[in-house]
ZAZARO-977066 format. One line per 3 residues: number of its first residue (from 1); for each residue y, z, x of N, C-alpha, C. Coordinates in nm, 3 decimals, m for minus. Example, Ala and Ser with C-alpha at 12.3 -4.5 7.8 and 13.67 -1.06 7.14 Angstrom:
% ZAZARO-977066
1 = m0.569,0.780,1.319,m0.450,0.780,1.230,m0.330,0.780,1.320; m0.225,0.708,1.285,m0.106,0.714,1.367,0.003,0.787,1.290
This chain:
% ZAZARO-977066
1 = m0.119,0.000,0.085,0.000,0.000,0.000,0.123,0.000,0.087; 0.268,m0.071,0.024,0.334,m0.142,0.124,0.446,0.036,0.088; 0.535,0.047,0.140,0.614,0.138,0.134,0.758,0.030,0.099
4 = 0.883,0.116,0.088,1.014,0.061,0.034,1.085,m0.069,0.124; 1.014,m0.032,0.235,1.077,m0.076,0.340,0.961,m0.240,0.396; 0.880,m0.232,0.297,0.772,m0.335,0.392,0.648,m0.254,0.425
7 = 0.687,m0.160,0.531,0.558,m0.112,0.605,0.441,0.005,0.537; 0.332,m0.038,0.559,0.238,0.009,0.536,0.239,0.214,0.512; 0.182,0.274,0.413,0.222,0.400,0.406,0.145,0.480,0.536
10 = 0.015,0.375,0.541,m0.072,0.445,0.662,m0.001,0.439,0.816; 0.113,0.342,0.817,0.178,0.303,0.928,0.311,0.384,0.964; 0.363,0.448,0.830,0.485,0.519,0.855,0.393,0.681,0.865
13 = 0.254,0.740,0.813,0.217,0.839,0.830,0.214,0.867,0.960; 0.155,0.754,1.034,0.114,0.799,1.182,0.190,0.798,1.284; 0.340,0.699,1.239,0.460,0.740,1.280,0.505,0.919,1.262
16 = 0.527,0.911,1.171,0.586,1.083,1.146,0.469,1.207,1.235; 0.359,1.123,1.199,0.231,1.233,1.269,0.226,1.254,1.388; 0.286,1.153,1.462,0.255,1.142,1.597,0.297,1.274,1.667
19 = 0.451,1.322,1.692,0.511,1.423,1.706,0.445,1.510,1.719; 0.387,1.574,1.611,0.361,1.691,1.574,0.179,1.667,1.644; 0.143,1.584,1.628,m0.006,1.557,1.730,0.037,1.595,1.864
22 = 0.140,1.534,1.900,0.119,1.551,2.057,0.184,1.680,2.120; 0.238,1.750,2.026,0.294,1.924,2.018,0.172,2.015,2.036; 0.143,1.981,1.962,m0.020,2.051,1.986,m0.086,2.036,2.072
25 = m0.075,1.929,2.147,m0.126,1.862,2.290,m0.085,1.972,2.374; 0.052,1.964,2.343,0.099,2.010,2.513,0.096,2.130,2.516; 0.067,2.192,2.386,0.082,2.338,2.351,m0.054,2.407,2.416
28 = m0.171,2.283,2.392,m0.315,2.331,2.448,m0.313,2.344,2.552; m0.250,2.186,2.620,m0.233,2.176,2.809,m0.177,2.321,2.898; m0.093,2.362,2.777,m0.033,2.486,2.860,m0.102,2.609,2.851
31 = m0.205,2.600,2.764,m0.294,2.717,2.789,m0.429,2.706,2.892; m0.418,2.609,2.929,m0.541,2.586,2.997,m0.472,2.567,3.139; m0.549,2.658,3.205,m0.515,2.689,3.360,m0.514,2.582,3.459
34 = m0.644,2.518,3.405,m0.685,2.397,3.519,m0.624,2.330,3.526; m0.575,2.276,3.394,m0.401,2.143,3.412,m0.336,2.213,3.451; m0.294,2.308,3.372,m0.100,2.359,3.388,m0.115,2.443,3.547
37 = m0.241,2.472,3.620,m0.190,2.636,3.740,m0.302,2.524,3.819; m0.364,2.464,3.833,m0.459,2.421,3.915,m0.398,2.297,3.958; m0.485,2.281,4.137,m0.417,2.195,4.216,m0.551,2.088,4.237
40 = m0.544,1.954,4.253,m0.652,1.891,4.252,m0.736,1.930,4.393; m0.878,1.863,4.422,m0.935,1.898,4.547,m0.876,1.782,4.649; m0.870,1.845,4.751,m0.855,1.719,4.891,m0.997,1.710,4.957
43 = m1.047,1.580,4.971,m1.145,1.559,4.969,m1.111,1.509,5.140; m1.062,1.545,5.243,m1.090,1.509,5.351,m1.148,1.547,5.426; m1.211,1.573,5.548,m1.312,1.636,5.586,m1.196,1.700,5.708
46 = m1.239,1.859,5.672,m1.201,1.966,5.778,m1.080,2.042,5.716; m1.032,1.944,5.591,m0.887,2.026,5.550,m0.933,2.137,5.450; m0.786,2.212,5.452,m0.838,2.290,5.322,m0.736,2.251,5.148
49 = m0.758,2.255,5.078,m0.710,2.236,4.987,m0.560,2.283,4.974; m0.553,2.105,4.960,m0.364,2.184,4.947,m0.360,2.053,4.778; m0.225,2.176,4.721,m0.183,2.110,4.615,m0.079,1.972,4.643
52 = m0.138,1.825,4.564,m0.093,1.719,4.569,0.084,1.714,4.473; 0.112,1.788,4.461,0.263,1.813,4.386,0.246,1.975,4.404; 0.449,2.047,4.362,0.471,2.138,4.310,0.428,2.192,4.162
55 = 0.398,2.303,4.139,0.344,2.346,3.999,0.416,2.281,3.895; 0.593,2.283,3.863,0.635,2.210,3.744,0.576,2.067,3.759; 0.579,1.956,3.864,0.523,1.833,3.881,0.370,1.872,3.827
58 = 0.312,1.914,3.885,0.197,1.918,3.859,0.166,1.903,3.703; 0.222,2.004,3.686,0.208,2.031,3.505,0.210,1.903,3.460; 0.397,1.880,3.445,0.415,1.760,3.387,0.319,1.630,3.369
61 = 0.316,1.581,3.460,0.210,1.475,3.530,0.078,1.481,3.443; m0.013,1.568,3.450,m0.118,1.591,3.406,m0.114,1.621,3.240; m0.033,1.677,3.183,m0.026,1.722,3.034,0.048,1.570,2.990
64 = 0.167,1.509,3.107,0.226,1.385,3.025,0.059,1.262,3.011; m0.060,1.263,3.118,m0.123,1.171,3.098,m0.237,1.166,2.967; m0.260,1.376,2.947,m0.319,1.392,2.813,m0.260,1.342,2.718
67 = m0.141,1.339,2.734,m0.080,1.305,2.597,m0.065,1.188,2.522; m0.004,1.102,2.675,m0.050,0.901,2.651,m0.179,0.913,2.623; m0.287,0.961,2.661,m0.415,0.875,2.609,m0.436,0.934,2.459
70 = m0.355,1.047,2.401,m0.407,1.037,2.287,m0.307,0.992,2.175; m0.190,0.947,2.257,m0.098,0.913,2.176,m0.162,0.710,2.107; m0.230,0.685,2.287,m0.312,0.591,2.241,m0.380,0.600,2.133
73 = m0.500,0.662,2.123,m0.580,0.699,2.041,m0.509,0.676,1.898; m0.438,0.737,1.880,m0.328,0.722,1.764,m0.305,0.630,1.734; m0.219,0.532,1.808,m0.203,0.416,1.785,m0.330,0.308,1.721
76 = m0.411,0.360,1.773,m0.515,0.253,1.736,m0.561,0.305,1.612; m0.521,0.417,1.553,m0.513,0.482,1.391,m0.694,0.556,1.381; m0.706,0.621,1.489,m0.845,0.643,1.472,m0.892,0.790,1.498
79 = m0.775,0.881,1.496,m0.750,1.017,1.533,m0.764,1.075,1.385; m0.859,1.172,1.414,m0.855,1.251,1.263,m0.716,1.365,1.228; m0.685,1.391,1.093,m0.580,1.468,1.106,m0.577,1.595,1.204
82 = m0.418,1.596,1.234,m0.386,1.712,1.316,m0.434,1.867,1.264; m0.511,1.965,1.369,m0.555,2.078,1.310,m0.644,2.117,1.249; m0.785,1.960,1.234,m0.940,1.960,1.173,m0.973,1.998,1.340
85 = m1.111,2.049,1.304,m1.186,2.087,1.422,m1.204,1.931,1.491; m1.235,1.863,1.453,m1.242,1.709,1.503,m1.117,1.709,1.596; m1.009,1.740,1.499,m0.871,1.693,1.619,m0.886,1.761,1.743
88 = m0.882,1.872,1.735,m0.892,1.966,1.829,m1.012,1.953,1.944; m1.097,1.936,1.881,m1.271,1.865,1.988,m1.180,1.762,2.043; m1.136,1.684,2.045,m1.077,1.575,2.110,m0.998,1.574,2.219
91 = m0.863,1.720,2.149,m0.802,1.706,2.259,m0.848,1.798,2.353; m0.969,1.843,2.305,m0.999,1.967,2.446,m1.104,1.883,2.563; m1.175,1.749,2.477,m1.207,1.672,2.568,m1.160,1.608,2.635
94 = m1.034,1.541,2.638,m0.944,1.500,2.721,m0.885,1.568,2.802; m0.832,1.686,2.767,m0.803,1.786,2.887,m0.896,1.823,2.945; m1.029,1.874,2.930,m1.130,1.944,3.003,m1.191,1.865,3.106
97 = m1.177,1.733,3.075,m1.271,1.585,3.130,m1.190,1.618,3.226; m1.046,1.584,3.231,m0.953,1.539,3.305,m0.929,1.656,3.433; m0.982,1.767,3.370,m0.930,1.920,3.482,m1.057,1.934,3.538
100 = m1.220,1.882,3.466,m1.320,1.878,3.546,m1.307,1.748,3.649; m1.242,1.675,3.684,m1.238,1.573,3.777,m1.127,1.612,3.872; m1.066,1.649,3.820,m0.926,1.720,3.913,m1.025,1.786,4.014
103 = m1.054,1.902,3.949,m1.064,2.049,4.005,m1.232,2.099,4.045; m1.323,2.020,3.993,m1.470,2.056,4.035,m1.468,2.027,4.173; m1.572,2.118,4.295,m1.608,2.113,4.363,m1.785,2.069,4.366
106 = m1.822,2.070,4.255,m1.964,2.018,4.221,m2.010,1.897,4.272; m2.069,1.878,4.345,m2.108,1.760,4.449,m2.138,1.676,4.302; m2.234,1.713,4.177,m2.269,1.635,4.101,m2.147,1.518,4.028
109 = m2.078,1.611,3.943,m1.904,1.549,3.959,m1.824,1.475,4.040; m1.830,1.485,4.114,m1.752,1.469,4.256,m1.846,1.295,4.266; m1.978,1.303,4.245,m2.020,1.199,4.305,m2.016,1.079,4.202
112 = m2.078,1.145,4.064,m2.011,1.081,3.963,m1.870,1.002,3.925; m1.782,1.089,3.962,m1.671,1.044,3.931,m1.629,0.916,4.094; m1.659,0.919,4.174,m1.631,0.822,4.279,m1.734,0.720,4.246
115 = m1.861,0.739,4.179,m1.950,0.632,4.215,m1.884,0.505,4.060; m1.852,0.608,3.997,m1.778,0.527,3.828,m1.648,0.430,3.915; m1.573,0.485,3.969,m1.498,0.389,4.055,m1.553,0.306,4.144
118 = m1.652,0.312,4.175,m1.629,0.234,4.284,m1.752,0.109,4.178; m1.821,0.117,4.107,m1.912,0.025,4.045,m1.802,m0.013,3.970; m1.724,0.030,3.873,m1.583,m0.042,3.779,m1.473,m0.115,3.864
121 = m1.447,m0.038,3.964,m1.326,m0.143,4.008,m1.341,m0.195,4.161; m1.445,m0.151,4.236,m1.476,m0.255,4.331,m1.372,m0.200,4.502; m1.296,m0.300,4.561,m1.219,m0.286,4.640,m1.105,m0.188,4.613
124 = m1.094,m0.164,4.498,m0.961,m0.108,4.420,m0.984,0.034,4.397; m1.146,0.126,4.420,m1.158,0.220,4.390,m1.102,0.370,4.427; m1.084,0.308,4.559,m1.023,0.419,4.622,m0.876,0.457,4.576
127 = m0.776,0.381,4.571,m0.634,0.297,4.513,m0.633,0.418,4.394; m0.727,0.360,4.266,m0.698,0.418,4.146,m0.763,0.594,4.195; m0.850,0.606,4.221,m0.888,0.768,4.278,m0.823,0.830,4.305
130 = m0.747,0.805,4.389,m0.633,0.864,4.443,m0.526,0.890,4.345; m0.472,0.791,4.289,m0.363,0.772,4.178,m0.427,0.921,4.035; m0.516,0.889,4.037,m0.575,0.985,3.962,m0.596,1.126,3.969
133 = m0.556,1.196,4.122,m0.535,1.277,4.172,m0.390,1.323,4.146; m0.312,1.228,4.170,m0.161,1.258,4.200,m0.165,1.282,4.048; m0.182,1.188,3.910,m0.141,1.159,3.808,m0.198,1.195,3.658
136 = m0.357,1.215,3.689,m0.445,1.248,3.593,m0.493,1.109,3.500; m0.516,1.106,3.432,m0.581,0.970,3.306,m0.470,0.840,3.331; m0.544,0.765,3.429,m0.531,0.626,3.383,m0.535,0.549,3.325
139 = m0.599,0.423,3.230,m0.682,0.328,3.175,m0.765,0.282,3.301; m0.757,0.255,3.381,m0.877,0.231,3.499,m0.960,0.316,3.544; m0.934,0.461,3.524,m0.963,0.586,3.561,m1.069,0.635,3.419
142 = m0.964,0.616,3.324,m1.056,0.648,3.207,m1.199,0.516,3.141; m1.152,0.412,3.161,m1.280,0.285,3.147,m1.352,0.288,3.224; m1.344,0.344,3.351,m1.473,0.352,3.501,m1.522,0.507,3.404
145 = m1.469,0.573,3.375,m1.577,0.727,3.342,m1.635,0.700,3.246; m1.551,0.613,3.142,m1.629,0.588,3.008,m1.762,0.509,3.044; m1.772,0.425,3.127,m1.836,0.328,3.143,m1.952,0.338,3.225
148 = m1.922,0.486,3.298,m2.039,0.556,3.371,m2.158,0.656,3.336; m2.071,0.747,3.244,m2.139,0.809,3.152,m2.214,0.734,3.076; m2.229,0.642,3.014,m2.309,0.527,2.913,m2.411,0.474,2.973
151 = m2.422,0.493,3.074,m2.527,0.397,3.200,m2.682,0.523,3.138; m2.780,0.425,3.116,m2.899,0.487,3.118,m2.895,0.604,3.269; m2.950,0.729,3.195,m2.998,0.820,3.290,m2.866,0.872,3.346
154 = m2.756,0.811,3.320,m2.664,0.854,3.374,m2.628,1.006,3.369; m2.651,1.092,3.253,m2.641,1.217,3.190,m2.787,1.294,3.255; m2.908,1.262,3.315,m2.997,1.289,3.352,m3.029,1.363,3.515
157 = m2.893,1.299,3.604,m2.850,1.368,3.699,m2.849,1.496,3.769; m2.882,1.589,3.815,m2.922,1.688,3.882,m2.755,1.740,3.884; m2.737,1.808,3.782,m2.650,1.927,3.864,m2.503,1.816,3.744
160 = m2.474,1.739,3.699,m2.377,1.700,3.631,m2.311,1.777,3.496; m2.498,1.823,3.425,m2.452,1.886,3.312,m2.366,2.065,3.318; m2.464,2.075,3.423,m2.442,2.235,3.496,m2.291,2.231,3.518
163 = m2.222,2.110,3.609,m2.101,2.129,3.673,m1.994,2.111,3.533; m2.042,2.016,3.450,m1.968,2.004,3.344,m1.957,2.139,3.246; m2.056,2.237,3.218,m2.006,2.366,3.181,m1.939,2.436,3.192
166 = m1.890,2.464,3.355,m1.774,2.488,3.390,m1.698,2.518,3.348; m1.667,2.369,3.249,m1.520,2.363,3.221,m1.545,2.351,3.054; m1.632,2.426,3.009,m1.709,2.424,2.912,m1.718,2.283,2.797
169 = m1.755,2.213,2.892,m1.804,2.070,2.813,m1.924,2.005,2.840; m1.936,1.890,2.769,m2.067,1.847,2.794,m2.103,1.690,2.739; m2.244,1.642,2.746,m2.231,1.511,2.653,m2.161,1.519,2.551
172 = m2.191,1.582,2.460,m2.121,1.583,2.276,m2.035,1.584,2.342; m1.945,1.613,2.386,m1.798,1.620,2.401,m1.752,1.485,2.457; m1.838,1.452,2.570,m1.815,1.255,2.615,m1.840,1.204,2.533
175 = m1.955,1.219,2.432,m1.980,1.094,2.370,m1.852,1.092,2.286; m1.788,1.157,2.198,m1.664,1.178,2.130,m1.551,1.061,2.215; m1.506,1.112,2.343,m1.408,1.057,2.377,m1.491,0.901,2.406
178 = m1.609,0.830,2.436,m1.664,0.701,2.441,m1.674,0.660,2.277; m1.671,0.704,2.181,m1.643,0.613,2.036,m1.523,0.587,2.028; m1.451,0.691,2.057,m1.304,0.681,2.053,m1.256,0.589,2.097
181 = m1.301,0.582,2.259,m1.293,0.434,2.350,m1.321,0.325,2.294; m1.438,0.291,2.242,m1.481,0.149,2.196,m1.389,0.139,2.084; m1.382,0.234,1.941,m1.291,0.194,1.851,m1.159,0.161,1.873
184 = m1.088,0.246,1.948,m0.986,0.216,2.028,m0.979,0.070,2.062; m1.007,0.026,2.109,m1.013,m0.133,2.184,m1.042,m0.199,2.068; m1.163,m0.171,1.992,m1.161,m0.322,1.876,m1.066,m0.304,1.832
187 = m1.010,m0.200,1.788,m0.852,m0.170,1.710,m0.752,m0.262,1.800; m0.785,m0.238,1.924,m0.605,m0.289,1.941,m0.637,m0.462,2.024; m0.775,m0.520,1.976,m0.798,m0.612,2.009,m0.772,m0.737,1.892
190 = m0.775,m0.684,1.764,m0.717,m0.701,1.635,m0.592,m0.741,1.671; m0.506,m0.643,1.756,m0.370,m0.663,1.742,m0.315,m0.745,1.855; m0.450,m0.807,1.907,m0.353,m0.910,2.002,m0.376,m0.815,2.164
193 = m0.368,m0.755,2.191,m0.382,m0.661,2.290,m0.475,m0.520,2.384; m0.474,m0.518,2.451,m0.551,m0.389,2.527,m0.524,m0.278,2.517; m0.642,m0.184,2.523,m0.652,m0.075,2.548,m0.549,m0.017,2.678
196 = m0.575,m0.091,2.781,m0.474,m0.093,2.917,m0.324,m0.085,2.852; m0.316,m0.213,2.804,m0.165,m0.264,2.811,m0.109,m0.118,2.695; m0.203,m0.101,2.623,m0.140,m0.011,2.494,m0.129,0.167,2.571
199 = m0.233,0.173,2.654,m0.208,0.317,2.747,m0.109,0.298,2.848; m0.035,0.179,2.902,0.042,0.197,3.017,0.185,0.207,2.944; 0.185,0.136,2.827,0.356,0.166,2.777,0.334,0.336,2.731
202 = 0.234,0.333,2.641,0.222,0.535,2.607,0.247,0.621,2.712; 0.213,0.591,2.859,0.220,0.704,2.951,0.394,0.703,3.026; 0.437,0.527,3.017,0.569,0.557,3.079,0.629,0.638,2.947
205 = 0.632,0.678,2.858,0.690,0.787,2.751,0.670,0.909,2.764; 0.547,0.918,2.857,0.568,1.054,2.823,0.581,1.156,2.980; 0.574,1.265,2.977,0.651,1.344,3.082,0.556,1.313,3.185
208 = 0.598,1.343,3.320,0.572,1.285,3.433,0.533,1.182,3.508; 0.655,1.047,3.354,0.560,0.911,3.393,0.665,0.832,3.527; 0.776,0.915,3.548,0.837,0.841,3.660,0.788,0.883,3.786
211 = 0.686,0.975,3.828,0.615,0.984,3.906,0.508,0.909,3.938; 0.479,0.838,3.861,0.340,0.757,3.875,0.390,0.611,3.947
């Protein structure tokens, strides 16, 4: 049904909704230690862990990249209302995913998450890894994890599910953010466009995207 103006009522809802979705975002990000107080790992050999930004950077950066990917999500009209347990499962998978890749020292993780780069993007893996350190959720970052997790046996791994408790998550919680993924994309493949192209304008919006 068209509204006064032309546009769709489902189109001006998710306008007005958006706001108040991604309030709740940042409201979660800031309770959770691992984004907002935690520094990613340095993976060089002999150093000791030093933080890749100051704590306000840090924050920013990491809560602004939760927020583009679910502001994505949104966009592609496939987010259940704000404040169902559904909404909430979602955004704790996006933050939790994102602070277990940051912040695990779990060789299982650790190997996972480099081997998803380097089979998805090839010469380029190291490039986005890194970027992903400084920045948190990419679209290259997030399609190499989606795309790794899905691999037969991939979840079968010695020590992945263990490291993923941690941060108290698990498959059910990936598989969530991988439907999301695929619907996501047929949605915005409808509209002419990518998943990429539709997460890179969402993240320059939101906080810590002039750092990236």
């Amino acid at each position: 049904m068209l509204g006064p103006s032309g546009t769709s009522q489902g189109t001006v809802f998710r306008r007005a909704h958006r706001p108040h979705l991604l309030v709740t975002a940042l409201s979660l990000a800031l309770l959770v230690p691992a984004i907002a107080l935690g520094q990613p790992w340095n993976d060089k050999p002999g150093s000791t862990m030093q933080p890749v930004a100051q704590p306000s950077r840090t924050s920013s950066v990491y809560i602004g990249s939760v927020m583009a990917l679910l502001a994505t999500f949104e966009d592609a009209g496939i987010l259940p209302p704000e404040g169902t347990p559904q909404a909430n499962g979602i955004i704790k998978a996006v933050i939790q995913f994102q602070s277990a890749f940051l912040k695990s020292h779990h060789p299982a993780i650790r190997q996972f998450f480099t081997d998803a780069h380097r089979v998805k993007l090839g010469p380029r893996a190291e490039e986005v890894e890194t970027a992903f350190r400084r920045s948190g959720w990419s679209a290259d970052t997030f399609d190499a994890v989606m795309a790794a997790g899905q691999t037969d046996n991939a979840w079968n791994t010695e020590g992945l599910s263990e490291g993923f408790r941690e941060f108290n998550i698990g498959k059910p919680d990936f598989d969530i953010l991988a439907r999301l993924y695929e619907q996501s994309r047929a949605a915005f493949s409808t509209q002419g466009k990518t998943f990429q192209e539709a997460y890179t304008q969402r993240r320059r919006e939101m906080p810590g995207a002039k750092s990236e």
